[in-house]
Structures are given as C-alpha cells and as structure tokens.
N, C-alpha and C positions, 0 to 999 in steps of 0.2 A: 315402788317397783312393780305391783301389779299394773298399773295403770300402765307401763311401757310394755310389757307382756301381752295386753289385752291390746294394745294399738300398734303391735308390730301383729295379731293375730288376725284382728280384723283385715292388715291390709293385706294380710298374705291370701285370707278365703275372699279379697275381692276379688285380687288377683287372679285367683281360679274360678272365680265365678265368671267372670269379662271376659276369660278365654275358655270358659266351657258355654257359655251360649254365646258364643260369636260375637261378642261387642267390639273386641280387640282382638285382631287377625295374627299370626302365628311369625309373620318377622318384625310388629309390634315392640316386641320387646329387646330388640338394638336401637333400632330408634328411640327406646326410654332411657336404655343404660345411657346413651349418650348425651341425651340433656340431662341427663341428673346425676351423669360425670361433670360435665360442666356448672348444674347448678347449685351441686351441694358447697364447694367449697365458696362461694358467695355467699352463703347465709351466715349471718351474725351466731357467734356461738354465745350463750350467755350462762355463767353458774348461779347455783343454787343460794349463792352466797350476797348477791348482790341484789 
C-alpha cells in the first residue's frame, strides 16, 4: 500500500513540477485526459492472485 501512495505522489509533484517550469503548457492537460481516457481502459488488468 505504500508503494501505490508513493507512485500516485511522485506523479502528482511531477505533474506540478512540468507545469511550474513550463515543460508542459496550460491546455496540456486536455489533451492528456483524452489519451488516457482512451488509454486506460486498453491495459490489461491483472490481480494479485495470479
């Protein structure tokens, strides 16, 4: 459980780090939700169990 805490953390300060020094510009982030509305449900889901 930490380890998902710590990799939903990191990506959130990347996130604010790419749009606090300009990497990634300010309507950036439509253009992401929409590939990754698209891409999430393509990836294979896998459990713990297998």
């Amino acid at each position: 459980m930490t380890v998902i805490i710590a990799n939903l953390f990191i990506i959130m300060a990347s996130g604010w780090l790419f749009r606090r020094f300009g990497i990634v510009r300010e309507g950036a982030a439509e253009a992401f939700n929409q590939y990754l509305y698209y891409l999430a449900p393509s990836c294979p889901h896998h459990s713990e169990n297998s």
